[in-house]
N, C-alpha and C positions, 0 to 999 in steps of 0.2 A: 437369261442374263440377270434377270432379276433374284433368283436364286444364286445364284452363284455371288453376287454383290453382298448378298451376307451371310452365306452358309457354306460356300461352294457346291459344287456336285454333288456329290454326295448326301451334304444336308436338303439340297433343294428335291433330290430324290426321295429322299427318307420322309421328309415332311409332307412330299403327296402322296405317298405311300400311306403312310397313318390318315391324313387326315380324308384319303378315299376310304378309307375302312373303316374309319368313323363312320361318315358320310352315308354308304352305302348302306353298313348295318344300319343307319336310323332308317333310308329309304326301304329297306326289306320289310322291317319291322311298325313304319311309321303307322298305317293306319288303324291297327292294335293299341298302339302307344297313345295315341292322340285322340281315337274315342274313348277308349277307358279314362284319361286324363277328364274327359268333360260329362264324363258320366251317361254318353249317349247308348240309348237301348235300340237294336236292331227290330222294326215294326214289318210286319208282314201285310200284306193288300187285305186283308180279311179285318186286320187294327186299323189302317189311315187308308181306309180306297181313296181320297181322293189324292192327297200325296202321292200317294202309290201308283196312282194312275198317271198322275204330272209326266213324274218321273220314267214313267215305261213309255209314254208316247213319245217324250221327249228323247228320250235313249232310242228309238224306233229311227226317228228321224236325223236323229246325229250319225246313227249309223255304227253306233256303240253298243257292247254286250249290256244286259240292263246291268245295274252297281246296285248294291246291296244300300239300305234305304233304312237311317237311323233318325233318332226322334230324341235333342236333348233336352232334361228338364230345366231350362232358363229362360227367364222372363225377355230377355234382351235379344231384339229381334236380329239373327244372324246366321249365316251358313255355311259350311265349306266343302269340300269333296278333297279327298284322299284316297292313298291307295297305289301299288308300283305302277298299275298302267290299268287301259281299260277292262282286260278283263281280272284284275281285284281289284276295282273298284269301289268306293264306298259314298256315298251321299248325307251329310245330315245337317238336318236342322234346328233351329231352335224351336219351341214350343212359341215363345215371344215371336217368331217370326209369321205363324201360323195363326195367330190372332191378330195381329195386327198389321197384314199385309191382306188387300183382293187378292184372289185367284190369279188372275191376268200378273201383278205383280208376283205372286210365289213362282209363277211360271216363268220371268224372267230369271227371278236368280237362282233357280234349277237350271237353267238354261244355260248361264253363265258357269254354275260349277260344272255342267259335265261339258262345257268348251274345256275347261281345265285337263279334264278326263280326255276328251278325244287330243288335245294338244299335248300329252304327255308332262305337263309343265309340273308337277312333284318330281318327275327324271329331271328337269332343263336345273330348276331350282337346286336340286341334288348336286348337278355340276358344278353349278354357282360356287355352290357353298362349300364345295370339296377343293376348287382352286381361292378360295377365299378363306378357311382353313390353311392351306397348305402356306399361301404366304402369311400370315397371323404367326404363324407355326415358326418359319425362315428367320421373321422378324424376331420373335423371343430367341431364337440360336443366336441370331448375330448380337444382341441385348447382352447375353452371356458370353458371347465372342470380345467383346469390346472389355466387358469387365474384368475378362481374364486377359487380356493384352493380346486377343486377334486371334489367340488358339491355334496356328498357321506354321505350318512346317518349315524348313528353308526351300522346298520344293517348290511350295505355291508362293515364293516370293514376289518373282514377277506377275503374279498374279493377284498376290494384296490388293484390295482397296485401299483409301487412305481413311481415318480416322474420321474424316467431316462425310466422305461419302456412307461409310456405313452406319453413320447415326443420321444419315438424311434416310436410309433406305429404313431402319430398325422405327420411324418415328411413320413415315410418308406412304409404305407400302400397306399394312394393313387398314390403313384411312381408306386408301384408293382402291383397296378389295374391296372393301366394305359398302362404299359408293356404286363401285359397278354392280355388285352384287344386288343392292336394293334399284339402279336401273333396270335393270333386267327383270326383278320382281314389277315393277309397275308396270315395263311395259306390257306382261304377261299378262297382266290386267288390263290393259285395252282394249288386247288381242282377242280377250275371253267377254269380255262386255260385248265388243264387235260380233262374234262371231256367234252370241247368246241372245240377239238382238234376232239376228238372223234365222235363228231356229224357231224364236217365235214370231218373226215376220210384225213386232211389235216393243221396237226400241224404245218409246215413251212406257210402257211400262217397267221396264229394270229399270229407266232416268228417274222414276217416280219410289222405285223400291228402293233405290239408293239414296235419293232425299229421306226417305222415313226411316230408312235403316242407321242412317247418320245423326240422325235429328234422336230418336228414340236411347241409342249409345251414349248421347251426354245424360238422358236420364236413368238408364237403368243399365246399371252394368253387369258383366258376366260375374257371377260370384267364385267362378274357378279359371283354370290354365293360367297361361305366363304370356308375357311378350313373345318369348320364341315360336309362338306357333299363331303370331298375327299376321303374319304374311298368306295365312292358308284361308281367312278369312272372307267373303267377299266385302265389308266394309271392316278396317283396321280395329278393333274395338278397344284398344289399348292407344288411340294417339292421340298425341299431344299438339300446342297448336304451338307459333310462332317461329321458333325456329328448329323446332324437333320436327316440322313436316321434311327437313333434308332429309332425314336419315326414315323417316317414313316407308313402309313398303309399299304401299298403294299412293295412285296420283290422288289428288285431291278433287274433292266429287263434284264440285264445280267443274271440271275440268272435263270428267269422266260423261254428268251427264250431259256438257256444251257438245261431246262429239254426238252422244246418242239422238239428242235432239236436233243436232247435222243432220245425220242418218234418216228421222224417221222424215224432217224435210226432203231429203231426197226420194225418197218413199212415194212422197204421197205427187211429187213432182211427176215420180215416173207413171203414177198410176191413172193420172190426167189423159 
């Protein structure tokens, strides 16, 4: 319906047509594109055993093929995991993240990125962003629809919108893609905090990796990539505070560590 409110059929096709084939090529190609963006070098268990080892026991117990285990040179303590699915998957870290995180803590937010890994969530994200294209897309047709006086055959007469409705659709619809789209992103991050909590049976440390990984971010920032690839992050390293946390990919780490430290309460409740 919402296609057709300012493109009809046909455009509301065309436009998820393109913008899945966008979409898709970036997912094929994403974890190519976005290490080489940050400069991350593939490190072998014989360069970082103990990295190397995190990540193999941890991939043991998720129940994941091991992901191939990158090492970037950036002081700013962060990490993310990419890749179509588990098995091309990829893992990397900051150097910042490997000095100035315990063990126990690196362990969580490995933990956390290959929940990403075993959740498929660069495919979920993919989706996101392919129906969140497609209307962005809808929206500019009917933009141009309107400037050229509706574009509309006598066919689709009875089927015209009126003037107020499709600059309500051309202004309202890509907000509201946009919105669900970063929903969806954060709550992915819950999901993966939760579930990375679990693998090491030790929720207070990712609560603790994500205080120092936040804290650290106002001081030393990534000297490369973009905003577009802060969603892939485990702490955002591009945001802003006040009222740029709406449009934020990730919930806000007070938030994040209040559940983990739910969690490891419950923990220690059950272990009585």
């Amino acid at each position: 319906m919402g296609g057709q409110l300012v493109g009809g059929t046909s455009g509301m096709v065309l436009a998820l047509a393109f913008a899945a084939v966008m979409n898709l090529g970036a997912w094929w190609w994403s974890d190519r594109l976005v290490l080489r963006m940050y400069g991350a070098r593939e490190v072998s268990e014989a360069a970082a055993p103990e990295l190397y080892g995190i990540v193999r026991a941890l991939a043991q117990r998720a129940r994941i093929p091991m992901p191939r285990v990158y090492l970037i040179p950036e002081n700013a303590p962060n990490a993310f995991a990419t890749g179509r699915g588990p098995q091309h998957a990829a893992v990397a870290v900051t150097e910042g993240l490997l000095h100035r995180l315990d063990r126990s803590e690196v362990a969580g937010v490995l933990a956390h990125e290959l929940a990403h890994v075993r959740h498929r969530d660069t495919l979920v994200m993919t989706v996101a962003a392919t129906l969140a294209g497609a209307v962005s897309m809808l929206a500019n047709l009917g933009q141009w629809a309107l400037l050229l006086g509706g574009g509309r055959g006598a066919d689709d007469a009875d089927e015209a919108p009126s003037p107020a409705s499709g600059l309500l659709g051309v202004l309202v619809a890509p907000f509201a893609a946009m919105l669900v789209q970063l929903a969806i992103s954060r709550s992915r991050e819950f999901l993966a905090d939760e579930a990375g909590a679990r693998l090491t049976h030790d929720p207070r440390a990712l609560a603790s990796a994500l205080r120092k990984i936040e804290a650290w971010s106002r001081e030393v920032s990534l000297s490369a990539g973009t905003p577009a690839t802060a969603h892939l992050f485990i702490v955002n390293p591009f945001a802003g505070g006040g009222l740029l946390r709406l449009f934020s990919t990730h919930p806000s780490t007070d938030a994040r560590v209040a559940r983990l430290l739910a969690m490891e309460r419950e923990r220690l409740a059950v272990a009585r």
